[in-house]
C-alpha positions in Angstrom: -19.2 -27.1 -52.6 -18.2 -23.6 -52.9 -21.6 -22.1 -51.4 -21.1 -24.8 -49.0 -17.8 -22.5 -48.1 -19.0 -19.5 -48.0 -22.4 -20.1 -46.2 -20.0 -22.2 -43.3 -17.5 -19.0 -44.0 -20.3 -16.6 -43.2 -21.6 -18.4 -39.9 -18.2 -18.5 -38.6 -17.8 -15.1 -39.1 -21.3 -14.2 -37.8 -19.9 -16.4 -34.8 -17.2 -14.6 -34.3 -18.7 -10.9 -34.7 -21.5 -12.2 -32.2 -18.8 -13.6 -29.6 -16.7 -10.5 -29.8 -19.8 -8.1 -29.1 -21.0 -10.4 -25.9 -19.9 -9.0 -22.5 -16.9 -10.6 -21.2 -19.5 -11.6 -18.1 -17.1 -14.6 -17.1 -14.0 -12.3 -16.8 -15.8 -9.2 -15.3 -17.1 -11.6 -12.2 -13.9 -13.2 -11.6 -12.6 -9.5 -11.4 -15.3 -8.8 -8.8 -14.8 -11.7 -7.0 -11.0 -11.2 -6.6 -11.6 -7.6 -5.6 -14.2 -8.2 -3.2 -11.8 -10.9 -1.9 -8.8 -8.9 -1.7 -10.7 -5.9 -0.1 -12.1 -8.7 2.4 -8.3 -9.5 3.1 -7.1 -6.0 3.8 -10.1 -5.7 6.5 -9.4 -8.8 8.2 -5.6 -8.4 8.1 -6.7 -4.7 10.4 -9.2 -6.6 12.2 -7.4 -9.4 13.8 -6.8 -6.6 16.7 -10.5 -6.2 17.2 -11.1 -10.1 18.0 -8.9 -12.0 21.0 -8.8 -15.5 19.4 -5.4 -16.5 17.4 -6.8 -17.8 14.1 -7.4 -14.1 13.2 -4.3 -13.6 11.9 -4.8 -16.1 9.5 -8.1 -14.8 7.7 -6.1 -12.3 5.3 -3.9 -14.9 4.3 -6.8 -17.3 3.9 -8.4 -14.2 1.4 -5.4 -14.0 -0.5 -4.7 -18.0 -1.0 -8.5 -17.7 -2.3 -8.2 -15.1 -4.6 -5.0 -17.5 -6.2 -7.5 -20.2 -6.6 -9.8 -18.2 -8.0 -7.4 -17.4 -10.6 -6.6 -21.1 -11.5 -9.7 -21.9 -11.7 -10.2 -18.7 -14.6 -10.1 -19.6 -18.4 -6.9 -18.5 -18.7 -5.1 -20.1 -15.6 -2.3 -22.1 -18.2 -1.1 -18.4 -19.5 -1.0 -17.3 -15.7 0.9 -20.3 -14.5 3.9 -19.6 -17.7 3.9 -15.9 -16.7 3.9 -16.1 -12.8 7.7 -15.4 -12.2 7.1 -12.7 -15.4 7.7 -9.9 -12.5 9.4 -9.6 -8.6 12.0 -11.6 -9.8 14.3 -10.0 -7.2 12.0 -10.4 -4.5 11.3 -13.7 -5.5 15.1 -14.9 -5.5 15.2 -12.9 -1.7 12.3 -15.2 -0.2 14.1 -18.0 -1.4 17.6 -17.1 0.0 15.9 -16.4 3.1 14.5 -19.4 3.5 17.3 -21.0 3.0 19.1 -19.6 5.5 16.2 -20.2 8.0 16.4 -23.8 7.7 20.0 -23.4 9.0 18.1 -21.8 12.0 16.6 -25.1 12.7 13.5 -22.9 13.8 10.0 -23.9 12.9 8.3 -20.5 12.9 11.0 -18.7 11.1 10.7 -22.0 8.5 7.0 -21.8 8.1 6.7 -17.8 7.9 9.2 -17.9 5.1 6.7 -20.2 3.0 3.7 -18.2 4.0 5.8 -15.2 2.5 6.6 -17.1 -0.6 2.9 -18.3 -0.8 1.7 -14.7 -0.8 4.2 -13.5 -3.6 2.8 -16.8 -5.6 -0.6 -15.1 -5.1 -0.3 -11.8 -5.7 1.9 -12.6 -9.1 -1.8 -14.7 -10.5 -4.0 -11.5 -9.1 -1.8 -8.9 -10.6 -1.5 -10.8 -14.1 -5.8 -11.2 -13.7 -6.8 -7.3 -12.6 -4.0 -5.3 -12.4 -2.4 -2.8 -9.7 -5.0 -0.4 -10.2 -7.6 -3.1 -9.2 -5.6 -4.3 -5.6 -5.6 -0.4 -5.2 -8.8 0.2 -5.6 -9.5 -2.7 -2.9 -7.1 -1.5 -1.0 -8.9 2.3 -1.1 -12.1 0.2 0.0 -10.4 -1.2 2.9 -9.1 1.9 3.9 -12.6 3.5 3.8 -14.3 1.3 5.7 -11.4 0.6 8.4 -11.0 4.4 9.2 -15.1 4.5 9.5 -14.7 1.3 12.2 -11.5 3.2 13.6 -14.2 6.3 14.3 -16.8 4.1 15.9 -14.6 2.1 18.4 -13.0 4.8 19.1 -15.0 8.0 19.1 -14.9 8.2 23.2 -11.4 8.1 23.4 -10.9 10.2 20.6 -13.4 13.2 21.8 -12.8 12.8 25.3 -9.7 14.7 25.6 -7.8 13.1 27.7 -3.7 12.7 27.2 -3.6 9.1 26.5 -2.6 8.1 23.5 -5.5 6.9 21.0 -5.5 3.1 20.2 -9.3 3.4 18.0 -10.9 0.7 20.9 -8.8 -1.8 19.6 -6.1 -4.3 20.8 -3.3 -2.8 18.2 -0.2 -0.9 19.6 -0.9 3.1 18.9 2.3 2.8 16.7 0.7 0.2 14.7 -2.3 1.7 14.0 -0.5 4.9 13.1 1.2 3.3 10.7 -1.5 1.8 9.4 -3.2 5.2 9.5 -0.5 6.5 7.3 -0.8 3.6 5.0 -4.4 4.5 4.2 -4.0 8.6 3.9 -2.7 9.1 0.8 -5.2 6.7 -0.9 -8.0 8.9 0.8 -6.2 12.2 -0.1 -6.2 10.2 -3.5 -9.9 9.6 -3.8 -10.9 12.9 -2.5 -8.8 14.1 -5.5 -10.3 12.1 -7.9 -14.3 11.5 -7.2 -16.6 13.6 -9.1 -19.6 13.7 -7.1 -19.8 16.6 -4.7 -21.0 14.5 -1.8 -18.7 11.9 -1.9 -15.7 14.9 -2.7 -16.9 16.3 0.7 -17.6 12.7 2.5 -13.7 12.2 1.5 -12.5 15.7 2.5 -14.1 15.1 6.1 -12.6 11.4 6.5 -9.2 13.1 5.5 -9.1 15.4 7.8 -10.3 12.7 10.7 -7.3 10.3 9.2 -5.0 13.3 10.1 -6.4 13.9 13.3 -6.3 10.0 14.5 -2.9 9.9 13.2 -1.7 12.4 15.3 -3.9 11.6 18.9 -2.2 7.9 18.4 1.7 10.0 19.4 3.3 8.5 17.0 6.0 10.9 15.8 7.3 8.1 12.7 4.3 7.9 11.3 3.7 11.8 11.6 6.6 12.5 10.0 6.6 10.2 7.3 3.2 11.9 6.0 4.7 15.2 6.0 7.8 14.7 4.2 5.5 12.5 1.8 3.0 15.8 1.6 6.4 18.3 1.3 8.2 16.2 -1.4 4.9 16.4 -3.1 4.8 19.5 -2.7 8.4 20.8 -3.7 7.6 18.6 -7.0 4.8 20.3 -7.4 6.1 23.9 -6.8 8.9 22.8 -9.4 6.5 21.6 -12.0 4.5 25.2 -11.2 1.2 23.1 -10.8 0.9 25.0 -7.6 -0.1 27.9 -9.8 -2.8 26.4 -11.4 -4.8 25.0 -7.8 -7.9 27.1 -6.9 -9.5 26.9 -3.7 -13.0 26.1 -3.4 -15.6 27.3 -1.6 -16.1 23.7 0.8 -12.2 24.8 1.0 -12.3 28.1 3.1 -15.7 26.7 4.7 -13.6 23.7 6.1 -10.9 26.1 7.0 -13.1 28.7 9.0 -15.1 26.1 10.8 -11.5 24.0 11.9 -9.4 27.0 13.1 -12.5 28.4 15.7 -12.7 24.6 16.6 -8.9 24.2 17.1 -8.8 27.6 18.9 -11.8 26.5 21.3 -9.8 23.1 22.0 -6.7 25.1 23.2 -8.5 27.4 25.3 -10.2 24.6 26.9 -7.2 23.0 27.9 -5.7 26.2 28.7 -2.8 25.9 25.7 -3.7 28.7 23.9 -0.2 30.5 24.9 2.0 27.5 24.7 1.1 25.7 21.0 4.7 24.8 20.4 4.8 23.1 24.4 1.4 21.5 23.8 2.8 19.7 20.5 5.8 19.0 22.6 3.9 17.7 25.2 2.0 15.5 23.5 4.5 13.8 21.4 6.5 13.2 24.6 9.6 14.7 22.7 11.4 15.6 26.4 10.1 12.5 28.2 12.3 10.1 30.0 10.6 7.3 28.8 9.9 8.5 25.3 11.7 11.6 24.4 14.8 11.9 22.6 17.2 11.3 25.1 15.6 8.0 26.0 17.5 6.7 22.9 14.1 6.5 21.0 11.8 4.8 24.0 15.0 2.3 24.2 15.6 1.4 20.2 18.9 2.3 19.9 20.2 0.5 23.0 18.2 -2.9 21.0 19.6 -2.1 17.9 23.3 -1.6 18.9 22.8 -5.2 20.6 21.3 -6.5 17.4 24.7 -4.8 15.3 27.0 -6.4 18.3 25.3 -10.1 17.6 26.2 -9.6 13.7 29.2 -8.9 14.3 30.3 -11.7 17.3 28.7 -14.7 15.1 29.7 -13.3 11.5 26.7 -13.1 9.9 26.3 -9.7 8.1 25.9 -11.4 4.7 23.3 -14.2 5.4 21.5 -12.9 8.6 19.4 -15.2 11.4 16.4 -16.2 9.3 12.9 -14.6 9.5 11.9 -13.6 12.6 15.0 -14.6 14.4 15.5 -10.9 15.7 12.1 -11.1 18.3 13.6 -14.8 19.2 17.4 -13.8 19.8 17.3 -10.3 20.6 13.8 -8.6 21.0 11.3 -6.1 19.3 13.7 -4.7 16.7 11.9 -1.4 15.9 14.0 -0.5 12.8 12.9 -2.1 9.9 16.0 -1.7 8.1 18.4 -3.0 10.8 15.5 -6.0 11.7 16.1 -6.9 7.5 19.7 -7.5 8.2 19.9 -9.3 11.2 17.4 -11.9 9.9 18.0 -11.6 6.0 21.9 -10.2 6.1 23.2 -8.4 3.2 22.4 -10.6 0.2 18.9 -11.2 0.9 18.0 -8.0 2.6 19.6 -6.1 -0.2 17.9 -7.6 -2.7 14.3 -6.6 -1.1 15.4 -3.5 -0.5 16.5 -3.0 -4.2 13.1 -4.5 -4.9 11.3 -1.5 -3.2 13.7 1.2 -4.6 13.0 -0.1 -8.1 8.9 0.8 -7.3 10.3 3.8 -6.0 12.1 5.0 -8.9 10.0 3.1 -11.2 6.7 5.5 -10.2 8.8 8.4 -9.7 9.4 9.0 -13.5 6.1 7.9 -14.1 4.5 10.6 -11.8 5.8 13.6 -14.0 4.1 16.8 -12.6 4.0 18.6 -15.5 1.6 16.1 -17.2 -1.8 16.5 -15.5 -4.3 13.5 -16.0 -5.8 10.5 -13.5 -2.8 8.0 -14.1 0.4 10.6 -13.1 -2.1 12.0 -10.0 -2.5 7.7 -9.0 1.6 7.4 -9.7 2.0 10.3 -7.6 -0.3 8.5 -4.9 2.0 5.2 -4.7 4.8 7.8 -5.1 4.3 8.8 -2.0 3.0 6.1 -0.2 6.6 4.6 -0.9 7.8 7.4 0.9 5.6 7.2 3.7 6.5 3.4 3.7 10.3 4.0 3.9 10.3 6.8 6.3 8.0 5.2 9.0 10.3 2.0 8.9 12.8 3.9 10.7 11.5 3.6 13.7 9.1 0.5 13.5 9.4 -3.3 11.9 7.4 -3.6 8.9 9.2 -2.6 6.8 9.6 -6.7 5.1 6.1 -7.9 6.3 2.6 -9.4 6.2 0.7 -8.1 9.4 -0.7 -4.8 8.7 -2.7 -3.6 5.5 -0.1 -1.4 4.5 2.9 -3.9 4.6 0.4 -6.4 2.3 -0.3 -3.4 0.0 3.4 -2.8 -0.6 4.1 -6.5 -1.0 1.6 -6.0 -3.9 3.7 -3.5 -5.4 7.3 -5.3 -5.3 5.4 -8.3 -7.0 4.6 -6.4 -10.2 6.4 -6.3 -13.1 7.7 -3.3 -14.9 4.5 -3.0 -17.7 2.5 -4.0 -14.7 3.4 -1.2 -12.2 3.7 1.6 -15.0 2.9 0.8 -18.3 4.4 2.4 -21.5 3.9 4.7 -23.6 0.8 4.6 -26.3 2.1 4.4 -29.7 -0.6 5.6 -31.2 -2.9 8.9 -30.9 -5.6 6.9 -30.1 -4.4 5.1 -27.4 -2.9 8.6 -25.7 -6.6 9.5 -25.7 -8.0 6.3 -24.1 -5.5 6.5 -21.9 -6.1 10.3 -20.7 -10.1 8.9 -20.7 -9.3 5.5 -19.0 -9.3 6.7 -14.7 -7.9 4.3 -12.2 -10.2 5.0 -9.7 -12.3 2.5 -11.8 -9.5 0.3 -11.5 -8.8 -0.7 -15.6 -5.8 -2.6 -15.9 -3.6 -0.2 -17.9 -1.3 -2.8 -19.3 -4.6 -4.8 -20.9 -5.3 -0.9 -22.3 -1.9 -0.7 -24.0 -1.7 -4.3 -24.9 -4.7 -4.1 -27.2 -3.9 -0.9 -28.6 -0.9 -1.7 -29.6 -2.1 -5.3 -31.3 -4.5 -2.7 -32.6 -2.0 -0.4 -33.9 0.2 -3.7 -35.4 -3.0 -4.9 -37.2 -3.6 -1.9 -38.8 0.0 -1.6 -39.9 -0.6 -4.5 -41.6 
């Protein structure tokens, strides 16, 4: 009896040494899959304005739904299930409040676009509890490569022909929109360039940075323009505070990038006989004095919408509970603020909560991007630092600021769903884990809050 024990005692524990050794190969495809899926998603939800036919617009959503099944169909769909409100509990109680109030519409759209919105938060809660933030951002990085690289064939003859109109990329999408899409997709590229390791790629990026730059500012766009260089001078002020600015060396692809651009930029100007008039050129361009466009045009006519959008809120008393989704394109027009389009259709209750949602990432990855600590997780906090800014500052002037068209609007969705440990982390509690986590990069998209979860089981085990 008692060798009976130990012989079954020693094949369990041969079992369970032999089933802990074994590649996770289940959990590493599903991780593939829903990466691959996601990054198909973000493509699709840019390339609806390449194609002409409606049902476009539904392929993202249709990638997203499937990477939710994909997780309930995973081993451990019961635990993802108990823990899916387990983070954007604000944004969660928002969508609901918001679709409440646009069944009082009695609109059908406004109806079924707040369940698509609700659907998608449902989704992204199973995907970030199965691979993490740093996994959507590493599709999300993917997308963004391959989207600027489609951008630059569609629309390399409108782009190096020279002409004043403004650049669209060959596609369908308004030159606002694909700006801000544009300044979705810098920093994650400004991000990788950062971060890869292999001098062709480092150089491959470096060269798609600059043409992201250049694309962004051919489109006219002067809100998406800005919002990428108050991202890139906030980074920089941090930067100069933290005295990190002491420490960057240039190198030599650096200056050899630098002299070949500035003969290039000066032959462009001479060409187009600007050389003398830079500032009247930028001017120009940007159509900052136009009638139609310029400053005194009231913003290209937003300010005489929004006033009428402010004048409805106020006639049919609804600050607090707003129109509904989408009620502002229905009622009033294109809204192109995003803050004044979340309260006419969410009001003050809903739309605050969502906006609280996205201040809490905000503040949430400011103090976890701390300049003075130099490894791969503060530099890819500092990168969804400021994409947050780029996110806030652009919806000043456009409408996405609480949406699913675009890339950048889906990415950012992403981001309010998380939870706390899920966006940021905490702190290793052991020596150990500090190291694996200064080794651990999230360019290779680990899930940091798996990383801290098992040292710290680890660290309670051995405590024991």
């Amino acid at each position: 009896m008692e060798q009976t024990r130990m012989t079954r005692g020693m094949e369990w524990s041969a079992t369970f040494r032999a089933a802990s050794m074994a590649p996770p190969t289940t959990r590493i495809t599903l991780g593939w899959l829903l990466r691959l899926s996601l990054c198909c998603s973000f493509l699709s939800s840019f390339a609806q304005y390449e194609v002409s036919f409606g049902a476009a617009a539904l392929l993202p959503l249709a990638g997203i739904a499937l990477c939710g099944l994909l997780v309930l169909c995973g081993r451990q769909r019961t635990h993802r299930l108990q823990q899916i409100l387990g983070g954007g509990g604000l944004l969660f109680a928002a969508m609901l409040f918001g679709e409440a109030v646009s069944y009082t519409s009695k609109d059908t759209y406004s109806q079924m676009y707040g369940l698509v919105f609700i659907g998608i938060f449902l989704c992204a809660r199973l995907i970030l509890q199965e691979i993490g933030i740093a996994n959507v951002m590493r599709a999300y990085s993917q997308a963004a490569i391959v989207t600027v690289c489609l951008v630059l064939i569609t629309g390399r003859q409108t782009l190096f022909a020279g002409q004043g109109a403004r650049f669209s990329g060959g596609t369908r999408a308004h030159p606002n929109l694909l700006a801000f899409i544009l300044a979705g997709f810098f920093p994650l590229i400004v991000w990788r360039t950062m971060e890869e390791k292999s001098k062709w790629k480092k150089r491959a990026f470096i060269v798609l940075s600059v043409a992201v730059f250049v694309m962004l500012f051919v489109t006219g766009s002067r809100g998406s323009l800005s919002a990428v260089l108050a991202a890139g001078i906030a980074l920089l002020v941090r930067s100069a505070a933290a005295g990190r600015l002491q420490k960057i060396r240039l190198h030599h692809l650096h200056i050899v990038l630098l002299l070949i651009l500035i003969p290039l930029a000066v032959a462009f100007l001479i060409q187009h006989n600007r050389i003398g008039g830079i500032t009247d050129y930028i001017v120009d361009f940007l159509a900052v004095n136009n009638s139609q466009r310029g400053l005194k045009s009231g913003l290209s006519g937003r300010t005489g919408i929004w006033e009428i959008a402010l004048r409805l809120l106020r006639a049919h008393g609804r600050w607090l509970f707003g129109f509904g989704y989408r009620a502002g394109e229905r009622m009033v027009g294109t809204i192109d603020d995003g803050y004044i389009q979340l309260l006419f259709e969410s009001g003050l209750i809903a739309g605050g909560l969502i906006l609280g949602s996205m201040l809490r990432v905000f503040f949430l990855l400011w103090k976890a991007s701390n300049p003075r600590v130099n490894n791969p997780w503060t530099r890819f906090y500092m990168m969804l630092w400021c994409l947050m800014i780029v996110y806030f500052l652009n919806n000043i002037s456009t409408r996405y600021l609480f949406s699913y068209g675009s890339p950048f609007s889906l990415c950012v969705l992403f981001l309010m769903s998380t939870s706390r440990h899920e966006l940021v982390g905490g702190a290793p509690q052991t020596r150990a884990g500090q190291e694996g986590m200064q080794a651990a990069s999230p360019r290779t998209g680990l899930n940091r809050s798996a990383i801290l979860g098992r040292l710290w089981n680890a660290g309670k085990q051995r405590q024991y």
